[in-house]
N, C-alpha and C positions, 0 to 999 in steps of 0.2 A: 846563822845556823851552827855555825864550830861550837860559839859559846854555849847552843840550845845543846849540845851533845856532848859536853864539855859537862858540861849541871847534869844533863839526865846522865851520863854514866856513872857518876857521884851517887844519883839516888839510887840506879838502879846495882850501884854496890852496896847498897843498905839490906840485907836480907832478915827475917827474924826467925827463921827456921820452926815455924808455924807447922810446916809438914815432917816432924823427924819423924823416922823409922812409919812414915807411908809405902805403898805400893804403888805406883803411876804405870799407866801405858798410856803412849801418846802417839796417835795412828801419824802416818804421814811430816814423819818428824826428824827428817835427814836435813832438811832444807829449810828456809825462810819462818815464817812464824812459826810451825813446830818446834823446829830447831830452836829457836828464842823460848817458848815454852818447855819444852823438854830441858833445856838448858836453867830456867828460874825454876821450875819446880824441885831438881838435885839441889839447886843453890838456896833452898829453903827446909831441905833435908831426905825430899822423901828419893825411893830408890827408883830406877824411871829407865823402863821397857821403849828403847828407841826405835819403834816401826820402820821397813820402807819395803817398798812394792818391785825395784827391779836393781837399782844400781846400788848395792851394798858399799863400795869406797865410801859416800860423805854420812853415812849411818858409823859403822866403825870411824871413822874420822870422830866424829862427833864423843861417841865411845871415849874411845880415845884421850877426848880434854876435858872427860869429866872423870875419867878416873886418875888422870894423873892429878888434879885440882885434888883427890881424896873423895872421892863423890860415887852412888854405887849406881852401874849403867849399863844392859848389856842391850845388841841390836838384834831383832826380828824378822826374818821378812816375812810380809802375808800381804795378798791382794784383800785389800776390803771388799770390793767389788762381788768377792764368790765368799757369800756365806760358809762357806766351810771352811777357807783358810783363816775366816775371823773365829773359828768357835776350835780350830789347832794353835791362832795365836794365843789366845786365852788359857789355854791350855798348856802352853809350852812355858807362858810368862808365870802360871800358877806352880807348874812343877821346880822354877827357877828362884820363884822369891817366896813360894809357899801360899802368897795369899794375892789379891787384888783391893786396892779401896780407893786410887780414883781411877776415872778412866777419862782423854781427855780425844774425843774425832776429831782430828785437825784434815786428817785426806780429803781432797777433795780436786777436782778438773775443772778448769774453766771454758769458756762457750761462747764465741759470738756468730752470728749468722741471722740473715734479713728470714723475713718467714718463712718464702717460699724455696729457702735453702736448707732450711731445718728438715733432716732424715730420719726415718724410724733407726737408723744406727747411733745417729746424733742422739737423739730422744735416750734410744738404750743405754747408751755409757756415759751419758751427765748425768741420768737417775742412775744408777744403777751403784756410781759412786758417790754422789754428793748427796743423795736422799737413801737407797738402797744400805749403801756403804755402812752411813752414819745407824740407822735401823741395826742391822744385821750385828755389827758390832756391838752395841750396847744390850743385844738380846745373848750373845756368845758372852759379854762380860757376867751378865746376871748371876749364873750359879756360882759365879768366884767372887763375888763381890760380899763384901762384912754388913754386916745393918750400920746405917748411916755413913756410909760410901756416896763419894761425890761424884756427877756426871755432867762435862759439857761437852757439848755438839759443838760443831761451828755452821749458825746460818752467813748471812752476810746483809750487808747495806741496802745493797739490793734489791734484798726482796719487798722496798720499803719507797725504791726511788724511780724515776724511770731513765733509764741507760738506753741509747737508740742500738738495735739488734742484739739486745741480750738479754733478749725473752724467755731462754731456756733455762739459761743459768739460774735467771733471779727466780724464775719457780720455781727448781732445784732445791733453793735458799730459804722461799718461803715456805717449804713442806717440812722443812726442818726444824722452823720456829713451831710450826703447827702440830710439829711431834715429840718437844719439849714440852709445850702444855698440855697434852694429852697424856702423857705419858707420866708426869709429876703425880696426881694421886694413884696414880696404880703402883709406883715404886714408892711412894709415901707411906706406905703403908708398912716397910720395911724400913723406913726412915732416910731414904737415899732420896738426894736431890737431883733433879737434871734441870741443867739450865742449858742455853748456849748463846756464844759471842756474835754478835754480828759487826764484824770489823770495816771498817771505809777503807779509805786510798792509803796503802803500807806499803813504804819503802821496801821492796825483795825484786828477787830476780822475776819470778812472774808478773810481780807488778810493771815492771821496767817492760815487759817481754809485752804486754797488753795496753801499758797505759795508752797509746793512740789511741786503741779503738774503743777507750772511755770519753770520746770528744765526741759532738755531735758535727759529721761534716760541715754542716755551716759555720761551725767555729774552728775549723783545723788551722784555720793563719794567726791565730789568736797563741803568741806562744803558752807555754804549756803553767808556766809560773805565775802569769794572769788567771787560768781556767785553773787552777789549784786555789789562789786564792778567793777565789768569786765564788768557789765552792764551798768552802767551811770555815766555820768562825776561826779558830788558830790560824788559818791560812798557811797551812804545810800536810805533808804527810804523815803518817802515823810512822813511828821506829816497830819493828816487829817485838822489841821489848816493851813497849806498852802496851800491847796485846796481851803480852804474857804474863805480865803483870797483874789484871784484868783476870786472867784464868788463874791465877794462884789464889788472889783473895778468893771466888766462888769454887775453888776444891777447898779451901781453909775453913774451921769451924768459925770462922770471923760470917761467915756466908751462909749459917746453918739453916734459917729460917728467909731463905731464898731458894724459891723453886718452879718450875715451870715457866720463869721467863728470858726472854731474850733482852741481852745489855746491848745497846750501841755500843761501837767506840771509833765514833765518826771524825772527830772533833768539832760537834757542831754542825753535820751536816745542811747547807743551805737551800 
């Protein structure tokens, strides 16, 4: 594993600044894959609106080490959750850098619970940000957004696999892919893409915070580096910069003639 991270920090210093003098907002990107994202899309040129929803320190943090690197970056806060503060974020990041051209929904809550524990409160705040969220914002980007502006959502794996009590989430997840392909000729038409990522099992603090209860009880004595590998072909987890990686090609004109779909990046999911 050192050597695997050892190589990818090598590549993942290779940038081709594919995005200079872009616009970026990247909702929920104080933390973990955001964070990675927010962070390779400055480090490919463009200028990157870093969201976060309540605790401002790792948002300015993050600030922080991309403008000392020379990188342009300032932080946000907006709940995606309540449509208005998404159509003031937009607004605020439009009067700061003048215009919009990608926009990338990384926010999002995760969910587990057996059926008959799942609440209409449960129901309301996993839609409302991980389907909800992702909607509302990409409809507040629209009027600041250039013709041929890029858009990716984030679904997930999920909505693809079946995980024991995390029924909410992965529908969550799959109304998201379901709203990327619906959504591609209606914005096509102005020439903007949406796609969105749907990422597997990535090393972050939420993943660490949940990976148990990605086991099926019958398997919890089974330690955890067997059931990682048994599950995808690399046999590891994803680095949050391979994600981000992944969303810089699909906001890049490398991506132009990609639209309405959803990219794995499982490693192979098994």
């Amino acid at each position: 594993m050192a050597a695997f991270k050892a190589a990818a920090n090598l590549y993942w210093g290779e940038k081709t600044m594919r995005l200079k003098d872009k616009i970026a907002v990247v909702t929920g990107s104080s933390r973990g894959i955001g964070k990675a994202i927010a962070t390779r899309l400055a480090e490919e040129g463009a200028s990157v609106a870093v969201n976060y929803r309540q605790n401002a320190a790792p948002a300015e943090e993050l600030v922080g080490e991309l403008v000392a690197r020379g990188f342009k970056a300032k932080a946000f806060c907006a709940d995606v959750s309540h449509p208005e503060d998404c159509h003031d974020l937009m607004k605020q990041v439009s009067e700061e850098f003048q215009r919009i051209d990608i926009l990338v929904s990384n926010a999002g809550v995760e969910h587990f619970a057996p059926l008959q524990e799942i609440t209409k409160e449960d129901f309301d705040r996993v839609f409302a940000i991980n389907v909800g969220g992702q909607l509302f914002v990409t409809q507040a980007a629209l009027p600041y957004l250039s013709n041929g502006s890029r858009i990716v959502l984030t679904s997930s794996i999920s909505a693809r696999i079946s995980i024991f009590h995390h029924t909410l989430y992965a529908a969550s997840k799959a109304a998201v892919s379901a709203m990327v392909l619906n959504l591609a000729p209606e914005l096509g038409e102005r020439g903007i893409t949406i796609n969105a990522v749907a990422p597997g099992g990535t090393a972050t603090d939420m993943a660490k915070e949940n990976a148990h209860k990605y086991t099926h009880p019958a398997l919890s004595d089974l330690p955890p580096e067997i059931i990682m590998k048994t599950n995808t072909s690399l046999q590891r987890l994803a680095q949050p910069e391979e994600i981000a990686a992944v969303v810089a090609f699909l906001v890049s004109e490398d991506a132009a003639y990609i639209t309405g779909s959803t990219v794995a990046i499982d490693g192979g999911q098994l």
